[in-house]
N, C-alpha and C positions, 0 to 999 in steps of 0.2 A: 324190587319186591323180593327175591330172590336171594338178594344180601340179606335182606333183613329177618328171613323167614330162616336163616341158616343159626341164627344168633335165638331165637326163639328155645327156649327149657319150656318143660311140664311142669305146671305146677302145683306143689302137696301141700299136707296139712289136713288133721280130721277133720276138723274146725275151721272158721274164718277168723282172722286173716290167712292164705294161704298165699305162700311164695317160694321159688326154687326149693330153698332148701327145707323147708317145711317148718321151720324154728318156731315163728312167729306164731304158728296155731294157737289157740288159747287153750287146748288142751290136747294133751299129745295121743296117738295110737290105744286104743284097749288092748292087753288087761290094763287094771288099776287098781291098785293094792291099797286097803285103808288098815291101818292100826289105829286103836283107840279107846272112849270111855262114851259109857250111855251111861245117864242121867235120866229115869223115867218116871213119870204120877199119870196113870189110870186110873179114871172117872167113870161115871156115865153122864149121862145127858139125855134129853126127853130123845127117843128113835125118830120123831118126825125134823130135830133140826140133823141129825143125819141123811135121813132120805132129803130133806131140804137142797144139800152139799152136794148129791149125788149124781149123776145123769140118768136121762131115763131108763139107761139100758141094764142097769144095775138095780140090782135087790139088796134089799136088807139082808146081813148075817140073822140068821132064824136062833141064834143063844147070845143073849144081851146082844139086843142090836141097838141099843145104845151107848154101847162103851166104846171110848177114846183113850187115847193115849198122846200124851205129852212130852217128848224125847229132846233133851240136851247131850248133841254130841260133839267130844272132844275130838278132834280128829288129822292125824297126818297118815298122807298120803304121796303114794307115787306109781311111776310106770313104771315099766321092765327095765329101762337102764339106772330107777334110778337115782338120776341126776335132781330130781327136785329136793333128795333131803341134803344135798349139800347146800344148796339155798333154800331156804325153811320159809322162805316168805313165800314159793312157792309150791308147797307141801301142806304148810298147818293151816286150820282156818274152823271153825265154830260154826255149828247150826242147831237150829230147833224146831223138829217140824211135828204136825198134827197128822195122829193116825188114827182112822177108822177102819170096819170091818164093811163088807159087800160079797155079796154072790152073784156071780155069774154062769149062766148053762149050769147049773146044780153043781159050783164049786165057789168054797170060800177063798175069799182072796186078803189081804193089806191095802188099803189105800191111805197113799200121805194128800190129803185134802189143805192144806197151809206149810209154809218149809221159809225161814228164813236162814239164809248165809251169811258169813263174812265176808268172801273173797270171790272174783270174778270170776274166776277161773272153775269157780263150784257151782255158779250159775249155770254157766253154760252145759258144763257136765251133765246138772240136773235136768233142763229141759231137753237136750238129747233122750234121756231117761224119762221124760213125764213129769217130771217132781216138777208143781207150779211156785219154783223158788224166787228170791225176793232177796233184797238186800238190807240185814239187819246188821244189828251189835247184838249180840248172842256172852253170855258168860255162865260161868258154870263150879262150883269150888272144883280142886283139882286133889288129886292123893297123889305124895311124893311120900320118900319111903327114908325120908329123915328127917329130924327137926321137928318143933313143935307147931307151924305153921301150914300145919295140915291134918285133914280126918285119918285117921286108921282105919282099914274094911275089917269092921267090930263093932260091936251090941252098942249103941248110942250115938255113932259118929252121924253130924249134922253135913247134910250140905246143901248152900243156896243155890237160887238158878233165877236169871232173867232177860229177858226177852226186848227191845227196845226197836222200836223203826221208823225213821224220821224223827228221831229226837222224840218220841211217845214210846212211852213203857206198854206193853203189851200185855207179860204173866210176870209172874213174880211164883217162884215156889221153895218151899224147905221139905228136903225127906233126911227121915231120921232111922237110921238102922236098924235093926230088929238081932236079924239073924239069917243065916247061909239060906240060899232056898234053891229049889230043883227048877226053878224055871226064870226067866225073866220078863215075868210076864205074858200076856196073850191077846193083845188086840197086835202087835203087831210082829204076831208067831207065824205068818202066811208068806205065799210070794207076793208080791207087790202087783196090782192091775190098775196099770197108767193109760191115761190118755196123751198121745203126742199127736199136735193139732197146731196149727199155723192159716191164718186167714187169705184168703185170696188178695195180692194187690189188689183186683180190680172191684171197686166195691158194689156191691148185691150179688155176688158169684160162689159166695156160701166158704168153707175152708179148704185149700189147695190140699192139706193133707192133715184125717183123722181118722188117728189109729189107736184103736186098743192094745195095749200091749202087758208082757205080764215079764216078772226076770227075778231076780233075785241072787243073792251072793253064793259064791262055791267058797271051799278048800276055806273053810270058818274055823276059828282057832279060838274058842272062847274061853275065859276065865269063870270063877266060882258067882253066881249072882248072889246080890243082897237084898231080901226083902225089908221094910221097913214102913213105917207111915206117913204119911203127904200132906203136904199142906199148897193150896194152890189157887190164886186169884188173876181172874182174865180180866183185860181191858179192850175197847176199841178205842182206835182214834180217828182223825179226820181219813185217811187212809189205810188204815185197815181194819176187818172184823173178825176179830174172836171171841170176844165175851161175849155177845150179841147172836153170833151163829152157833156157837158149840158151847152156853152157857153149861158148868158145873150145875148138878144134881145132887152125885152121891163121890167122896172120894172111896177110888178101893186100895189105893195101897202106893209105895214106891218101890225103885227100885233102882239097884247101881251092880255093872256088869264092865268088865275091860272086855273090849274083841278085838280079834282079826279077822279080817274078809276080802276076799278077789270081787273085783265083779267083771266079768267079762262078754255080754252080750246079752242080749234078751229075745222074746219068741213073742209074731203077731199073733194075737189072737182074733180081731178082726178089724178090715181095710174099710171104714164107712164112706171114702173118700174111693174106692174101687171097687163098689158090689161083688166084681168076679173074680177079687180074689179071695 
């Protein structure tokens, strides 16, 4: 025993799998730096398929507490060393997720209520974070800055976006540029209030761990936004629901922004899972 307990390492990794040297993680130490492009069309929707989405501990935003938002983000990423943008297969990857608005103890918050991904590796990230993500095909037009095989960020420039999971189309949308605008938007101008929550193995013993939690990005490096106008149709399918939960209303507008953002940690706001703390 003795031999064998000599040979014996500690073993790392954020994430699982974890092993000696920690490689294997599926996603490595915070911070994590994203560069990239949002793609956005905010709606409303009737305020009761919101509170529908909601949990009970959450309130309606009290100024359009029906407006959503519909986000296509382009997106590479890395850690501190790095090393993933020299392999780009584990850096780049597409998502598109649904934002509403809520309050909590009389403060308004962000909630992503739907989030599909491309890559595993964003998965797991997101539910570390709350985000209830999923595995889709995500696409998005792209702005490169030569050639005729792209929009210009200028008065008319088109761009498509859709949404696809399990082989079912989900949204389909087109915004069309307007002109420079001071914001990008506002249903999803808050910090984010997530729920991170995991079921008990043993079943009828309720969830091992559920927690409110609230975070949002630092050291943000944004580009000029463009506002413009939307065009946007939701579907469900045998597996998922978004036309059906967050049916369009009224469109209000689109919108197209490059960012940067850190995110490096988040704050409980409350343990339902530990009353005392």
């Amino acid at each position: 025993m003795i031999a064998i307990l000599d040979y014996m390492t500690e073993l790392s990794g954020f994430l699982a799998p974890k092993t000696p040297s920690g490689k294997s993680a599926i996603i490595p130490h915070m911070p994590w730096f994203y560069s990239g492009t949002l793609l956005t069309v905010e709606y409303l929707t009737d305020p009761k398929n919101v509170r529908a989405i909601l949990p009970p501990e959450l309130e309606l935003a009290e100024e359009e507490p029906g407006a959503v938002a519909l986000i296509w983000a382009d997106w590479q990423s890395c850690s501190t060393d790095k090393e993933e943008l020299l392999d780009p297969v584990r850096s780049q990857y597409m998502e598109a997720f649904v934002v509403v608005r809520c309050k909590f103890e009389g403060v308004t918050y962000s909630r992503c209520v739907a989030i599909w991904v491309s890559k595993d590796f964003a998965i797991a990230r997101g539910w570390f974070q709350g985000y209830p993500k999923k595995l889709g095909s995500i696409h998005a037009t792209r702005v490169y800055n030569r050639g005729q095989a792209t929009p210009r960020l200028e008065a008319g420039a088109k761009f498509g976006a859709s949404i696809a999971a399990n082989d079912h189309r989900l949204a389909e949308a087109v915004v069309t540029l307007r002109a420079k605008s001071e914001h990008n938007g506002f249903v999803n101008g808050h910090k984010m209030l997530h729920s991170r929550w995991m079921p008990s193995i043993t079943p009828g013993l309720g969830n091992s761990m559920d927690q409110l939690i609230t975070m949002g990005g630092v050291d943000a490096d944004l580009g000029t936004p463009w506002v413009g106008d939307a065009e946007l149709n939701l579907f469900d399918s045998r597996w998922d629901e978004l036309g059906s939960i967050l049916p369009v209303q009224e469109i209000l507008g689109g919108y197209f922004r490059e960012v940067g953002v850190t995110f490096n940690g988040g704050t409980l706001v409350k343990d339902f899972s530990n009353p005392n703390i």
